[in-house]
C-alpha positions as CSV (number, residue, x, y, z in Angstrom):
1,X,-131.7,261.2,53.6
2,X,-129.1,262.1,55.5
3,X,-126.5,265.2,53.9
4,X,-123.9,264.3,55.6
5,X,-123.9,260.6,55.8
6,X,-120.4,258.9,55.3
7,X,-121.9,258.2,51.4
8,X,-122.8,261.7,51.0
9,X,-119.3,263.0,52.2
10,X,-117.5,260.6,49.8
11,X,-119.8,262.1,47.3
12,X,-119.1,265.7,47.7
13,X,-115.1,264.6,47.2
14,X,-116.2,263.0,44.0
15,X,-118.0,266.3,43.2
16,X,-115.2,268.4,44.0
17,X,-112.4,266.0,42.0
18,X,-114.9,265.7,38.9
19,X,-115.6,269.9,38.7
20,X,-111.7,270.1,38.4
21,X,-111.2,267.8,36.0
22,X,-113.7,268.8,33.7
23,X,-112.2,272.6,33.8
24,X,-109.4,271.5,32.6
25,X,-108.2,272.0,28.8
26,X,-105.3,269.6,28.8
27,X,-106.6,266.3,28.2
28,X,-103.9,264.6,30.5
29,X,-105.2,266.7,33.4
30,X,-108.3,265.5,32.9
31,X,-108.2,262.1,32.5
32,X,-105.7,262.3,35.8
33,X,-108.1,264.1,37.7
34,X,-111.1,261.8,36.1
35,X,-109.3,258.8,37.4
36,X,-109.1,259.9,40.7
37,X,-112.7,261.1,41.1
38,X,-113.5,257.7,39.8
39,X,-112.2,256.1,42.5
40,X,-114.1,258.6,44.9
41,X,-117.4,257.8,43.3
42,X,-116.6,253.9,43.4
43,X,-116.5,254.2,47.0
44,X,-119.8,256.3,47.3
45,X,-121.5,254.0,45.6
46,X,-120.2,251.3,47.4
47,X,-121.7,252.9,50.6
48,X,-124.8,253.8,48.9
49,X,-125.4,250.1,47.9
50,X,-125.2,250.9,44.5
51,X,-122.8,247.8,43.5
52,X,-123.4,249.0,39.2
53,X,-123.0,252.2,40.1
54,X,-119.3,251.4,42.6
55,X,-118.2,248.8,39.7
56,X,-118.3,250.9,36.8
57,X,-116.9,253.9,38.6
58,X,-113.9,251.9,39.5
59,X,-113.4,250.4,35.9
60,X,-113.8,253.8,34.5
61,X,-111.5,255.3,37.1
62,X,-108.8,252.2,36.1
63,X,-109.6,253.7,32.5
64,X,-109.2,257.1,32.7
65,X,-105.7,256.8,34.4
66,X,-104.7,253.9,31.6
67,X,-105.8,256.6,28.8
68,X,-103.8,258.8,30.0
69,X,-100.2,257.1,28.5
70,X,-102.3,254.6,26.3
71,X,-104.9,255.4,23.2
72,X,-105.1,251.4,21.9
73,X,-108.6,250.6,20.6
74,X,-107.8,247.0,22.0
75,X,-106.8,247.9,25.4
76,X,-110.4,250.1,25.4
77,X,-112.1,246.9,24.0
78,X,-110.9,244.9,26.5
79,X,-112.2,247.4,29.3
80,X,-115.1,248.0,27.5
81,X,-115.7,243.6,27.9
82,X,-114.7,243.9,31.4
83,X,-117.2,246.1,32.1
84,X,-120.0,244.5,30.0
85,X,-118.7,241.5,32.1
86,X,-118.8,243.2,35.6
87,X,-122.3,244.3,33.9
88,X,-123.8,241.2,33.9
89,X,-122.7,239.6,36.7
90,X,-123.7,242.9,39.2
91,X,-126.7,244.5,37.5
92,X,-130.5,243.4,38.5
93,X,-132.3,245.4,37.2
94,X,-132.6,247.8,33.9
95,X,-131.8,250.9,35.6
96,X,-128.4,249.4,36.4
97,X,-127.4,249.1,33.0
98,X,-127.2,253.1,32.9
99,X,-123.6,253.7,34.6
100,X,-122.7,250.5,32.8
101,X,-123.5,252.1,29.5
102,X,-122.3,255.6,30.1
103,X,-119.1,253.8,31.5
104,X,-118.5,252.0,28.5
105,X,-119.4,255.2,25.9
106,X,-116.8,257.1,28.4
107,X,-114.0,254.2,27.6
108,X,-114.6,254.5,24.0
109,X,-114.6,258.8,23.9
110,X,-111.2,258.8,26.1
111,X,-109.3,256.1,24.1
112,X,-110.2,256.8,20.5
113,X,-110.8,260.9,20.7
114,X,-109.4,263.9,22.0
115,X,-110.2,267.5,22.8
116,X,-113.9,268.6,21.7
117,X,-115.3,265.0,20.2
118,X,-113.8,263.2,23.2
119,X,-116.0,266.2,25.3
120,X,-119.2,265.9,23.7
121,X,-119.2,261.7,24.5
122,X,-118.3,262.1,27.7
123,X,-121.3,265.3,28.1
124,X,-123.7,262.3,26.9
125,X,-122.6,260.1,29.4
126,X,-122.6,262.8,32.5
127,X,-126.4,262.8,31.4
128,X,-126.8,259.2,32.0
129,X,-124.7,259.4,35.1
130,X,-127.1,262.0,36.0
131,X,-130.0,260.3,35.8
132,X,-128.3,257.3,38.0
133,X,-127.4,259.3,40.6
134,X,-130.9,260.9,40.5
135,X,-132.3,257.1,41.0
136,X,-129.4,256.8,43.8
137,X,-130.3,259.5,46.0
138,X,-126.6,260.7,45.2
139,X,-126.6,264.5,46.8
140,X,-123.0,264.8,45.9
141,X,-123.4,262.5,42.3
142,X,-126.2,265.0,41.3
143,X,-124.5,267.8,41.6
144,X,-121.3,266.6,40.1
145,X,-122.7,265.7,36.9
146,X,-124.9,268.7,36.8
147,X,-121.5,270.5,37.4
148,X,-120.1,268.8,34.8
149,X,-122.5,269.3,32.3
150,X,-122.2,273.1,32.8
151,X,-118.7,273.2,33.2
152,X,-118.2,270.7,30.2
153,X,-120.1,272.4,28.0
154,X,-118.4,275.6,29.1
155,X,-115.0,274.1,28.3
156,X,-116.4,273.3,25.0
157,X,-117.1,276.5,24.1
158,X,-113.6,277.8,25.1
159,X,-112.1,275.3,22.6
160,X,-114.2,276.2,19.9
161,X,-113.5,279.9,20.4
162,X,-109.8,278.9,20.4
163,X,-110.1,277.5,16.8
164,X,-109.0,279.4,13.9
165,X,-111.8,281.0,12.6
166,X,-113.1,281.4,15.8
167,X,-116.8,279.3,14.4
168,X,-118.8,280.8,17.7
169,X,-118.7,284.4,18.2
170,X,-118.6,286.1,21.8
171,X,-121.6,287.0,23.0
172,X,-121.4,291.3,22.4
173,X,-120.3,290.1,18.8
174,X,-124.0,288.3,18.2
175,X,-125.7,291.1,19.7
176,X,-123.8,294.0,17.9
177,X,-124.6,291.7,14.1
178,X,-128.5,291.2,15.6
């Protein structure tokens, strides 16, 4: 494997786009940035020969930046078909149906939730991406979604802790109450 391999390189510019989207708190920001890393990790996949992979990381990337003005549970059915569609016609094998899936859970999380709810969906999916870019060989794709999962549930945290009643207490607050 080679680490700095014209699919590798693309991969690391996925990596670095999907790390700043996921720090975000804004939603917009997020689903901007998410877009564009999408289109990154389409092209990664592409040159890793991944075509389930490159095809639902364009879709999703098409999704993200539609989300952004649009929250229509019919325009997120119709990419979820498209998808599902793309799906059959590119996928050979079972493995292939993971980015598929985790694409389509994505589509539903950014078009029908927000904030925290929208955050947990899409940490479910990073997992499923993760275990696709493990299959992959994706240097930069692992350690994106392993970013992200960190990073997301990070940012989760900082949301709930920025609720009234703050429900999760800082962490000298549970040891001082131990």
């Amino acid at each position: 494997m080679q680490f700095f391999s014209p699919a590798q390189s693309v991969g690391y510019i996925a990596f670095v786009l999907g790390v700043a989207a996921f720090l975000q708190k804004s939603d917009r920001r997020l689903k901007m940035l998410n877009s564009i890393q999408g289109i990154a990790y389409a092209a990664h996949f592409l040159l890793l020969g991944n075509i389930p992979a490159s095809s639902s990381s364009l879709i999703s990337g098409v999704r993200s930046f539609l989300a952004v003005k649009y929250r229509s549970p019919w325009l997120a059915g119709l990419i979820v078909a498209v998808n599902l569609a793309v799906g059959v016609a590119v996928v050979r094998s079972g493995v292939g149906w993971i980015p598929v899936i985790a694409s389509c859970a994505a589509t539903l999380a950014v078009f029908m939730m927000q904030g925290i709810p929208m955050r947990v969906i899409l940490l479910a999916c990073t997992f499923m991406w993760l275990a696709n870019n493990l299959l992959s060989h994706s240097i930069g794709g692992t350690m994106l979604e392993s970013t992200i999962a960190v990073v997301n549930v990070t940012t989760i945290v900082r949301m709930l802790r920025a609720l009234p009643g703050k429900p999760i207490l800082p962490a000298d607050e549970v040891t001082a109450e131990s």
